[in-house]
C-alpha positions as CSV (number, residue, x, y, z in Angstrom):
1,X,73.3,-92.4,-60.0
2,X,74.5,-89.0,-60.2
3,X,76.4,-89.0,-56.5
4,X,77.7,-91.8,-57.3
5,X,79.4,-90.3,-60.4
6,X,80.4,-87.7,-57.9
7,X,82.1,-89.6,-55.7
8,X,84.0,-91.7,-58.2
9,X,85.0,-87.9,-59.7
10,X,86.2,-87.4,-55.9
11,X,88.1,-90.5,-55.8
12,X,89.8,-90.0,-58.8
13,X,91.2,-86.3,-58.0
14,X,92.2,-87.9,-54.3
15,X,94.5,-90.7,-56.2
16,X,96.3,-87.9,-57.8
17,X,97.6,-86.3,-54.8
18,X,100.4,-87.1,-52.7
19,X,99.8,-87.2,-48.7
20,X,101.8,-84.7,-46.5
21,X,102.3,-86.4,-43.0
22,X,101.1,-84.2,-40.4
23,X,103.3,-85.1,-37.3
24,X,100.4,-86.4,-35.3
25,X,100.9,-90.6,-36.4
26,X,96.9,-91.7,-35.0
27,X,95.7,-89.4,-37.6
28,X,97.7,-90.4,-40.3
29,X,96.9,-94.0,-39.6
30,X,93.3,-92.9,-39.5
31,X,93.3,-90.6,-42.9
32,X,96.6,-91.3,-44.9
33,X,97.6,-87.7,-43.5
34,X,97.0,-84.2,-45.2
35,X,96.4,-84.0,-48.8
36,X,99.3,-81.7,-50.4
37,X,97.8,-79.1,-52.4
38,X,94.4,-79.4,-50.7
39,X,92.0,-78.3,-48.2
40,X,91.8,-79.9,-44.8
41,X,88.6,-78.6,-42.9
42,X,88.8,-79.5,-39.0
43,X,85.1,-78.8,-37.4
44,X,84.2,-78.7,-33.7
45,X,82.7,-76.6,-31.2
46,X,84.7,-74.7,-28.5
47,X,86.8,-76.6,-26.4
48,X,86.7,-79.9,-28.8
49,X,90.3,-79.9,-29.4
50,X,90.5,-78.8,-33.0
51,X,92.7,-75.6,-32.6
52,X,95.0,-78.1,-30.9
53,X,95.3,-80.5,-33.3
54,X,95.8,-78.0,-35.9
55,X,98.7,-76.3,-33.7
56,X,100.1,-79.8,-33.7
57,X,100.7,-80.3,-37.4
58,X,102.3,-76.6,-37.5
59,X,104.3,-78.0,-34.9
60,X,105.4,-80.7,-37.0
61,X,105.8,-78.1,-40.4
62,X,108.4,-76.1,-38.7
63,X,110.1,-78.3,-37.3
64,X,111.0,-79.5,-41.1
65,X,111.7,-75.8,-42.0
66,X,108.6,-75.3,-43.5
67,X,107.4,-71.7,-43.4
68,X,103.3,-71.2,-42.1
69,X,101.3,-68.7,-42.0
70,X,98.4,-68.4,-39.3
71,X,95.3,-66.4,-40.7
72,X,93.7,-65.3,-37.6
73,X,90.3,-64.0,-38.1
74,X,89.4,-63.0,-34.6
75,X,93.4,-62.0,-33.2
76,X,93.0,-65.6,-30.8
77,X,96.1,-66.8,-31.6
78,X,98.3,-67.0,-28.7
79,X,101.9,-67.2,-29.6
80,X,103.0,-68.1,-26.3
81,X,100.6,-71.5,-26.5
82,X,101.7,-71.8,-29.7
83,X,105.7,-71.8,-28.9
84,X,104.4,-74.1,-26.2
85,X,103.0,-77.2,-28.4
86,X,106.3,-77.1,-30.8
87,X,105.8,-74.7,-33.1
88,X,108.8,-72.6,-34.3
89,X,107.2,-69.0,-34.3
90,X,110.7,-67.7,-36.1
91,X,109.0,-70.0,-39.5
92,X,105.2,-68.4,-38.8
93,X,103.8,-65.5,-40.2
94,X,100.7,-64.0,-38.3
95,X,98.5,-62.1,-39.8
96,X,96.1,-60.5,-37.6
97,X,92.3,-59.7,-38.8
98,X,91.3,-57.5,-36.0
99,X,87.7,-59.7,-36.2
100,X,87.8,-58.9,-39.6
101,X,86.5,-62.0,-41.5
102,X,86.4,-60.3,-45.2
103,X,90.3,-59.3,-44.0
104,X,91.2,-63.2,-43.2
105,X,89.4,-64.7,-46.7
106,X,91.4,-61.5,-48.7
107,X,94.7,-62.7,-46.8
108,X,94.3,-66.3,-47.3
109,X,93.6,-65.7,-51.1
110,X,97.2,-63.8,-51.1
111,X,99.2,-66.1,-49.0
112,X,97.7,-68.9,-51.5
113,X,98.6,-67.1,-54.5
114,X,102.0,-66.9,-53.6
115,X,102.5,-70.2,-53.5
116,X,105.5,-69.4,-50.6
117,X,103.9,-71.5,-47.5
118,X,103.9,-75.5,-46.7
119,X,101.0,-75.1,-44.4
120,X,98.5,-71.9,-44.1
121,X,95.7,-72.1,-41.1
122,X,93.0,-70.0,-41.7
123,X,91.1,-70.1,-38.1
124,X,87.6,-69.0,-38.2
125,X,86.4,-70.9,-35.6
126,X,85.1,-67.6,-33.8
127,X,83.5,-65.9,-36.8
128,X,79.9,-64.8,-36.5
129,X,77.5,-67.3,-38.0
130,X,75.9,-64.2,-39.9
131,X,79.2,-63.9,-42.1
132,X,79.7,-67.7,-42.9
133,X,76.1,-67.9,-44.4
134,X,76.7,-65.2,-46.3
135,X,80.0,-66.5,-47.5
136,X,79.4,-67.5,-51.2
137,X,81.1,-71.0,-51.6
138,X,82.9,-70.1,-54.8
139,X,85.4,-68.4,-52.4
140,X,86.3,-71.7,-50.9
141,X,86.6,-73.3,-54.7
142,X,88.9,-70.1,-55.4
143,X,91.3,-71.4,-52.8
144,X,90.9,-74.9,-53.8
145,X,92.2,-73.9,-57.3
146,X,94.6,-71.6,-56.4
147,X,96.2,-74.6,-54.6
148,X,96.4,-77.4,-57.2
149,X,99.6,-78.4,-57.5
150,X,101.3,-76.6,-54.9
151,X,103.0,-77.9,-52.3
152,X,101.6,-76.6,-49.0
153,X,98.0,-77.2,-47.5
154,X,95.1,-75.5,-46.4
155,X,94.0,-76.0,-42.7
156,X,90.8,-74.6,-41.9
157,X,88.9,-74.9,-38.7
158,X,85.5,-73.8,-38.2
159,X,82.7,-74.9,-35.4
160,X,80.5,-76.2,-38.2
161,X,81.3,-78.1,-41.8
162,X,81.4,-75.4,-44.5
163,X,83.1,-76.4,-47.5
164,X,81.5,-79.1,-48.4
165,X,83.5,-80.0,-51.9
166,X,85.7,-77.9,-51.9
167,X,87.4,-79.6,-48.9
168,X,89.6,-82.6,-49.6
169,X,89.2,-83.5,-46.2
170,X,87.0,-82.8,-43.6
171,X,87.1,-84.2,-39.7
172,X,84.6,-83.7,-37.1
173,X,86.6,-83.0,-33.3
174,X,85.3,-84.4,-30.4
175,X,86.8,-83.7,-27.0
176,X,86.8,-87.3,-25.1
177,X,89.3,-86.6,-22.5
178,X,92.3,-85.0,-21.1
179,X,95.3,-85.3,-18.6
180,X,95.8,-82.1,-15.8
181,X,99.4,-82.3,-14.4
182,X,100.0,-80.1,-11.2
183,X,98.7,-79.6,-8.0
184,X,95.1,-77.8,-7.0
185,X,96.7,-74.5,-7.2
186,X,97.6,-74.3,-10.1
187,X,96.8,-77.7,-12.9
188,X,98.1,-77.5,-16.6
189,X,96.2,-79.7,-19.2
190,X,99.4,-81.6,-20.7
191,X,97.6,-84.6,-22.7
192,X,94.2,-84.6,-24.4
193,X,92.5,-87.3,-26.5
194,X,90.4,-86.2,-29.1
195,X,87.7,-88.1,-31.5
196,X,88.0,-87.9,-35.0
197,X,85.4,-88.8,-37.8
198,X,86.3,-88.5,-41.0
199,X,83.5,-87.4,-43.2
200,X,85.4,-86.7,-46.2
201,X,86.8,-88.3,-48.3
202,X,85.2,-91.7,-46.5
203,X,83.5,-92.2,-42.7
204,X,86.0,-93.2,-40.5
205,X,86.5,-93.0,-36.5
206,X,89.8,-92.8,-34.6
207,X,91.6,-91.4,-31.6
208,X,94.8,-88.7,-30.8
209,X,96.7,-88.3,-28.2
210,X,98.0,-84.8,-28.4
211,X,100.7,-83.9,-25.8
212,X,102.2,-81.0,-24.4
Protein backbone atom coordinates (compact mmCIF):
# COMPACT_ATOMS: atom_id res chain seq x y z
CA UNK A 1 0.00 0.00 0.00
CA UNK A 2 2.55 2.33 1.00
CA UNK A 3 4.57 2.36 -2.61
CA UNK A 4 1.72 2.77 -4.05
CA UNK A 5 1.03 6.03 -2.12
CA UNK A 6 4.46 6.70 -3.28
CA UNK A 7 4.11 6.52 -6.60
CA UNK A 8 0.83 8.38 -6.82
CA UNK A 9 2.96 11.20 -4.71
CA UNK A 10 5.52 10.79 -7.80
CA UNK A 11 2.91 11.21 -10.32
CA UNK A 12 1.42 14.05 -8.88
CA UNK A 13 4.77 16.27 -8.57
CA UNK A 14 5.62 14.91 -12.40
CA UNK A 15 2.03 16.63 -13.67
CA UNK A 16 3.28 19.81 -12.19
CA UNK A 17 6.25 20.19 -14.34
CA UNK A 18 6.56 21.33 -17.75
CA UNK A 19 8.83 19.18 -20.23
CA UNK A 20 12.01 20.81 -21.85
CA UNK A 21 12.58 19.16 -25.26
CA UNK A 22 15.93 17.88 -25.46
CA UNK A 23 16.83 17.98 -29.32
CA UNK A 24 17.12 14.24 -29.69
CA UNK A 25 13.09 13.65 -31.02
CA UNK A 26 13.30 9.31 -30.31
CA UNK A 27 13.64 10.24 -26.76
CA UNK A 28 11.22 12.73 -26.47
CA UNK A 29 8.69 10.41 -28.13
CA UNK A 30 9.91 7.75 -25.67
CA UNK A 31 9.83 10.11 -22.29
CA UNK A 32 7.95 13.35 -22.99
CA UNK A 33 11.58 14.94 -22.92
CA UNK A 34 13.45 16.47 -19.82
CA UNK A 35 11.60 17.53 -16.94
CA UNK A 36 12.40 21.46 -16.36
CA UNK A 37 13.39 22.03 -12.94
CA UNK A 38 14.45 18.41 -12.42
CA UNK A 39 16.98 15.72 -12.33
CA UNK A 40 17.63 13.57 -15.35
CA UNK A 41 19.99 10.54 -14.31
CA UNK A 42 21.45 8.77 -17.56
CA UNK A 43 23.16 5.26 -16.28
CA UNK A 44 25.44 3.01 -18.39
CA UNK A 45 28.74 1.46 -18.37
CA UNK A 46 31.66 2.70 -20.53
CA UNK A 47 31.18 2.87 -23.99
CA UNK A 48 27.16 2.62 -23.76
CA UNK A 49 26.54 5.87 -25.28
CA UNK A 50 25.36 7.91 -22.41
CA UNK A 51 28.02 10.79 -22.50
CA UNK A 52 26.75 11.07 -26.06
CA UNK A 53 23.44 11.39 -25.56
CA UNK A 54 23.93 13.85 -22.99
CA UNK A 55 26.44 15.98 -25.35
CA UNK A 56 23.41 15.85 -27.69
CA UNK A 57 20.85 17.72 -25.61
CA UNK A 58 23.78 20.39 -24.79
CA UNK A 59 23.94 20.45 -28.30
CA UNK A 60 20.42 21.31 -28.71
CA UNK A 61 20.58 23.94 -25.35
CA UNK A 62 23.08 26.13 -27.08
CA UNK A 63 21.94 26.21 -30.02
CA UNK A 64 18.66 28.09 -28.38
CA UNK A 65 21.14 30.40 -26.47
CA UNK A 66 20.89 28.70 -23.46
CA UNK A 67 23.97 28.97 -21.24
CA UNK A 68 25.44 25.16 -19.75
CA UNK A 69 27.67 24.36 -17.52
CA UNK A 70 29.63 20.95 -17.72
CA UNK A 71 30.71 19.66 -14.11
CA UNK A 72 33.48 17.49 -14.95
CA UNK A 73 34.47 15.33 -12.06
CA UNK A 74 37.41 13.51 -13.63
CA UNK A 75 38.70 16.58 -16.38
CA UNK A 76 37.22 13.94 -19.45
CA UNK A 77 35.55 16.39 -21.18
CA UNK A 78 36.94 16.92 -24.47
CA UNK A 79 36.00 20.21 -25.93
CA UNK A 80 37.00 19.46 -29.25
CA UNK A 81 34.34 16.28 -29.35
CA UNK A 82 32.16 18.43 -27.80
CA UNK A 83 32.37 21.42 -30.57
CA UNK A 84 32.07 18.34 -32.75
CA UNK A 85 28.44 16.98 -31.88
CA UNK A 86 26.93 20.72 -31.90
CA UNK A 87 27.55 22.18 -29.00
CA UNK A 88 28.34 25.94 -28.86
CA UNK A 89 31.39 25.98 -26.34
CA UNK A 90 31.19 30.07 -26.40
CA UNK A 91 27.50 29.18 -24.15
CA UNK A 92 29.50 26.43 -21.82
CA UNK A 93 31.12 26.87 -18.74
CA UNK A 94 33.69 24.08 -17.70
CA UNK A 95 34.51 23.51 -14.59
CA UNK A 96 37.29 21.20 -14.09
CA UNK A 97 37.41 18.86 -10.76
CA UNK A 98 40.93 17.65 -11.27
CA UNK A 99 39.34 14.00 -10.11
CA UNK A 100 37.96 15.77 -7.40
CA UNK A 101 34.46 14.31 -6.69
CA UNK A 102 33.72 16.41 -3.29
CA UNK A 103 34.99 19.50 -5.83
CA UNK A 104 32.20 18.53 -8.68
CA UNK A 105 29.02 17.95 -5.84
CA UNK A 106 30.33 21.65 -4.16
CA UNK A 107 30.25 23.15 -7.79
CA UNK A 108 27.10 21.69 -8.85
CA UNK A 109 25.40 22.87 -5.56
CA UNK A 110 26.75 26.61 -6.66
CA UNK A 111 25.88 26.53 -10.31
CA UNK A 112 22.32 25.30 -8.92
CA UNK A 113 21.95 27.98 -6.55
CA UNK A 114 22.39 30.51 -8.94
CA UNK A 115 19.68 29.65 -10.77
CA UNK A 116 21.87 31.16 -14.15
CA UNK A 117 22.01 27.78 -16.38
CA UNK A 118 19.20 25.97 -18.74
CA UNK A 119 21.12 22.82 -18.58
CA UNK A 120 24.02 21.72 -15.97
CA UNK A 121 25.82 18.10 -16.60
CA UNK A 122 27.32 16.85 -13.74
CA UNK A 123 29.50 13.82 -15.25
CA UNK A 124 30.56 11.27 -12.75
CA UNK A 125 30.56 8.49 -14.75
CA UNK A 126 34.35 7.92 -13.84
CA UNK A 127 34.19 8.43 -10.08
CA UNK A 128 35.47 5.75 -7.81
CA UNK A 129 32.74 3.48 -6.59
CA UNK A 130 34.32 4.08 -3.01
CA UNK A 131 33.04 7.83 -3.09
CA UNK A 132 29.48 7.19 -4.45
CA UNK A 133 28.74 4.72 -1.54
CA UNK A 134 29.74 7.07 0.69
CA UNK A 135 27.80 9.84 -0.89
CA UNK A 136 24.92 10.48 1.60
CA UNK A 137 21.69 10.81 -0.64
CA UNK A 138 20.49 13.96 1.07
CA UNK A 139 23.05 15.69 -1.25
CA UNK A 140 21.15 14.59 -4.34
CA UNK A 141 17.70 15.79 -2.50
CA UNK A 142 19.74 19.21 -1.89
CA UNK A 143 19.92 19.59 -5.60
CA UNK A 144 16.58 18.46 -6.24
CA UNK A 145 15.23 21.33 -4.10
CA UNK A 146 17.52 23.79 -4.99
CA UNK A 147 16.00 23.27 -8.50
CA UNK A 148 12.19 23.46 -8.04
CA UNK A 149 10.99 25.89 -10.00
CA UNK A 150 13.76 26.90 -11.98
CA UNK A 151 14.08 26.73 -15.34
CA UNK A 152 17.16 24.67 -16.33
CA UNK A 153 17.80 20.76 -15.67
CA UNK A 154 20.05 18.58 -14.07
CA UNK A 155 21.84 15.92 -16.23
CA UNK A 156 23.62 13.45 -14.45
CA UNK A 157 25.33 10.45 -15.78
CA UNK A 158 26.84 7.77 -13.72
CA UNK A 159 27.68 3.90 -14.62
CA UNK A 160 25.20 2.80 -12.05
CA UNK A 161 21.55 4.22 -10.82
CA UNK A 162 22.15 6.41 -7.76
CA UNK A 163 19.47 8.75 -7.02
CA UNK A 164 16.89 6.83 -6.68
CA UNK A 165 14.04 9.66 -5.79
CA UNK A 166 15.61 12.22 -6.09
CA UNK A 167 15.79 11.69 -9.88
CA UNK A 168 12.75 12.79 -11.92
CA UNK A 169 13.97 10.68 -14.51
CA UNK A 170 16.23 8.03 -14.81
CA UNK A 171 17.33 5.87 -18.24
CA UNK A 172 19.40 2.90 -18.47
CA UNK A 173 21.98 3.24 -21.86
CA UNK A 174 22.62 0.44 -23.88
CA UNK A 175 25.01 0.51 -26.76
CA UNK A 176 23.21 -1.57 -29.75
CA UNK A 177 25.06 -0.35 -32.60
CA UNK A 178 27.07 2.16 -34.56
CA UNK A 179 28.02 3.45 -38.05
CA UNK A 180 32.19 3.85 -38.91
CA UNK A 181 32.62 6.19 -41.96
CA UNK A 182 36.11 6.20 -43.54
CA UNK A 183 38.50 3.94 -44.81
CA UNK A 184 40.76 1.17 -42.81
CA UNK A 185 43.19 3.82 -42.02
CA UNK A 186 41.68 5.86 -40.39
CA UNK A 187 37.34 5.11 -39.54
CA UNK A 188 35.25 7.79 -37.51
CA UNK A 189 32.18 6.56 -35.67
CA UNK A 190 29.52 9.16 -37.19
CA UNK A 191 26.02 7.39 -36.13
CA UNK A 192 25.33 5.27 -33.14
CA UNK A 193 21.96 3.75 -31.87
CA UNK A 194 21.54 3.46 -28.43
CA UNK A 195 18.80 1.60 -26.05
CA UNK A 196 16.93 3.38 -23.69
CA UNK A 197 14.85 2.05 -20.71
CA UNK A 198 13.16 4.28 -18.77
CA UNK A 199 12.97 3.27 -15.17
CA UNK A 200 11.73 6.31 -13.84
CA UNK A 201 9.05 7.73 -13.85
CA UNK A 202 7.50 4.45 -15.75
CA UNK A 203 9.34 1.30 -17.71
CA UNK A 204 9.68 2.07 -21.12
CA UNK A 205 12.07 0.82 -24.08
CA UNK A 206 13.11 2.88 -27.19
CA UNK A 207 15.80 3.58 -29.66
CA UNK A 208 18.26 6.91 -30.71
CA UNK A 209 19.96 7.53 -33.47
CA UNK A 210 22.56 10.05 -32.47
CA UNK A 211 24.59 11.44 -35.39
CA UNK A 212 27.69 13.23 -35.93
Amino acid sequence: MLANVVKLRDFAELQKRESLPSGVRAFDLATGGLVRGGISEFVGRAGSGKRSLVSAFLASLTRQNHICAVVDSTDSFDPVSAEASGIRLSKILWVKCGGDPEKAVLATDYLIQSRLFGGIWLDMSLCEKSFLDRMPNSYWFRFKVGLKDSPGVLLVTLEEPRLRSAAHQSVVINKEDCEWRGDSNFRVMRDRNIGLETIRPRQRNATVQIQG
